[in-house]
C-alpha atoms as a printed R data frame, in Angstrom:
   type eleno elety resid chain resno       x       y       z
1  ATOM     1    CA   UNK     A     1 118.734 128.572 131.101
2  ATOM     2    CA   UNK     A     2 116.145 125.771 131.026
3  ATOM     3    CA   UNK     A     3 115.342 122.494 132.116
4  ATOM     4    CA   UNK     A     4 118.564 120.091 132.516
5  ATOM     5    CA   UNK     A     5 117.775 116.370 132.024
6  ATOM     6    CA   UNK     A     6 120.229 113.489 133.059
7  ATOM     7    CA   UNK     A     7 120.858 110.752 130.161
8  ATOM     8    CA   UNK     A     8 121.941 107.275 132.034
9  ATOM     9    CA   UNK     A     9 121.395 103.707 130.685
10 ATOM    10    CA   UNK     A    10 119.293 101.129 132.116
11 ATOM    11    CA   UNK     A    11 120.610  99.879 135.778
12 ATOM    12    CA   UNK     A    12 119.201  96.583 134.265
13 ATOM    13    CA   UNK     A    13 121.317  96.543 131.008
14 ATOM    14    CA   UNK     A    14 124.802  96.044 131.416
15 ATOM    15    CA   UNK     A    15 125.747  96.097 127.925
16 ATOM    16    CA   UNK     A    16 124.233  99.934 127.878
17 ATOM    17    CA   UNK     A    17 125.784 101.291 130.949
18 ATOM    18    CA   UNK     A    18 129.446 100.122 129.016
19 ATOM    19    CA   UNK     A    19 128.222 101.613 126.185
20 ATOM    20    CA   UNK     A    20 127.177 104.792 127.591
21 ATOM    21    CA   UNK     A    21 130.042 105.279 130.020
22 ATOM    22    CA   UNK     A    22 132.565 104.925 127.186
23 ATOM    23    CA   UNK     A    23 130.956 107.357 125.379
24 ATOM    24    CA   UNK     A    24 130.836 109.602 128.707
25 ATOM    25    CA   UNK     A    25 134.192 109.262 129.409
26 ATOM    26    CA   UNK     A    26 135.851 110.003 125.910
27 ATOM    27    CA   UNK     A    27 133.990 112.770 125.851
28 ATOM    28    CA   UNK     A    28 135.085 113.931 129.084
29 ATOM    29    CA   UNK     A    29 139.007 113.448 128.498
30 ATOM    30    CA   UNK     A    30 138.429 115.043 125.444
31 ATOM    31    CA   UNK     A    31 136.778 117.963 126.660
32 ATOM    32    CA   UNK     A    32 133.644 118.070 124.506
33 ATOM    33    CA   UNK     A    33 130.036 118.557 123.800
34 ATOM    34    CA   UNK     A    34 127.590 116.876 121.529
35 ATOM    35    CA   UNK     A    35 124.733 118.380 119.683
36 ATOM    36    CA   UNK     A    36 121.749 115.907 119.915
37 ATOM    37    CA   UNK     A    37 118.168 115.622 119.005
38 ATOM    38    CA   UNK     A    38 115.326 114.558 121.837
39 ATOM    39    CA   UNK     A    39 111.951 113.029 120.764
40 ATOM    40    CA   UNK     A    40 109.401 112.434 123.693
41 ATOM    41    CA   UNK     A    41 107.095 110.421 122.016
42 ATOM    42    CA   UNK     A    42 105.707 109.268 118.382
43 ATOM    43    CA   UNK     A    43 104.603 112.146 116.631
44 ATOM    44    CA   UNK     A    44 105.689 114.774 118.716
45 ATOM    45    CA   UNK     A    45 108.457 117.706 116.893
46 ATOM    46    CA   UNK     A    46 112.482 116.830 117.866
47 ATOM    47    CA   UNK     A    47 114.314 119.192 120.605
48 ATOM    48    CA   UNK     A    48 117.493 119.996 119.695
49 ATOM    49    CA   UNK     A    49 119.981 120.089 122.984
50 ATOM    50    CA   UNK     A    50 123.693 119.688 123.993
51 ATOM    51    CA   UNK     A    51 124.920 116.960 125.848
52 ATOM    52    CA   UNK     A    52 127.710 117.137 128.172
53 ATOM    53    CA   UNK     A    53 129.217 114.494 129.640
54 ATOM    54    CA   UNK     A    54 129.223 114.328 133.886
55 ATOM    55    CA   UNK     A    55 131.525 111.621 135.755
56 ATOM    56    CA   UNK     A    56 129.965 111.120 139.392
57 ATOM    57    CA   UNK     A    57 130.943 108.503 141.813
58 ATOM    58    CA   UNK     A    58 128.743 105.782 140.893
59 ATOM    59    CA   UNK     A    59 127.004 106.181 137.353
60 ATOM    60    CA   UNK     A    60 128.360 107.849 134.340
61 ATOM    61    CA   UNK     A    61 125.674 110.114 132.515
62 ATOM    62    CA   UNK     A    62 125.060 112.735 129.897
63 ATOM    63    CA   UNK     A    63 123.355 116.421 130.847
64 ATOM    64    CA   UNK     A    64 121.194 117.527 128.549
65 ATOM    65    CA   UNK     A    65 120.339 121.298 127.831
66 ATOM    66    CA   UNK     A    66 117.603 122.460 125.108
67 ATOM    67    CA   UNK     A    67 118.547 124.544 123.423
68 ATOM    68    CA   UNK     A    68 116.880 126.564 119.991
69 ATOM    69    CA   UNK     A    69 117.263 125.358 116.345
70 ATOM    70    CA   UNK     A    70 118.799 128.679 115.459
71 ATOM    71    CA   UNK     A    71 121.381 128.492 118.012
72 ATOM    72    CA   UNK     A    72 122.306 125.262 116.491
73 ATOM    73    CA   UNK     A    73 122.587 126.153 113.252
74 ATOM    74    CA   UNK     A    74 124.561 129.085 114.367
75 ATOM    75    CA   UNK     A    75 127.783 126.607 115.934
76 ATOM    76    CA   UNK     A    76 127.295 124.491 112.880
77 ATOM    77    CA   UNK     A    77 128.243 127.266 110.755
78 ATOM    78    CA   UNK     A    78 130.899 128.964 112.986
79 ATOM    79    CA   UNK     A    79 132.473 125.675 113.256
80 ATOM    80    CA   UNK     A    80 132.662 125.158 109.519
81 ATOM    81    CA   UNK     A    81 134.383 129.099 109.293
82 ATOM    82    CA   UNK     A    82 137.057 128.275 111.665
83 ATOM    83    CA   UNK     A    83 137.623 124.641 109.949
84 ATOM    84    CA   UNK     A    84 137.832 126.562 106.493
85 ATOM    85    CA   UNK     A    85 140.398 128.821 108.149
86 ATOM    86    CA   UNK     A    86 142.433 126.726 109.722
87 ATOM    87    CA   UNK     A    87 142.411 124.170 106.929
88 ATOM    88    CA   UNK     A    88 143.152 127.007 104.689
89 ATOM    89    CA   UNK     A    89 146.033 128.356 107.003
90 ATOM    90    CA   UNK     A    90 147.666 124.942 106.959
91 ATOM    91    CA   UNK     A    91 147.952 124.236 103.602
């Protein structure tokens, strides 16, 4: 396991701590991850991570995880099989 990194809006901008903490807490009631891309700087190549969503006490935040492009690409098309299925199943 690698590096985790905390995601939290600016204590200065209200409008992006609403923002981000709705987005924190659907995603906790719901019970899910999102895939996301992380660029340092200009010029520099994209990371490819999951977020997950953590609730503490007094700021809402996404963890974020590196993780590699194949394992990416791997849930991308494991998800698709078991929407095929499924979709397939309920028809």
């Amino acid at each position: 396991m690698g590096e985790i990194q905390y995601i939290w809006a600016d204590p200065g901008q209200p409008q992006q701590q609403v923002a981000l903490s709705s987005i924190v807490h659907a995603m906790f009631e719901k019970n899910v991850m999102a895939i996301g891309r992380w660029v340092t700087k200009d010029g520099m190549d994209p990371k490819m991570g999951v977020l997950a969503p953590s609730v503490f006490e007094k700021v809402d935040c996404l963890l974020w995880a590196q993780v590699g492009f194949f394992n990416v690409t791997f849930i991308f098309m494991v998800l698709n099989v078991i929407y095929l299925c499924v979709d397939a199943i309920c028809r």
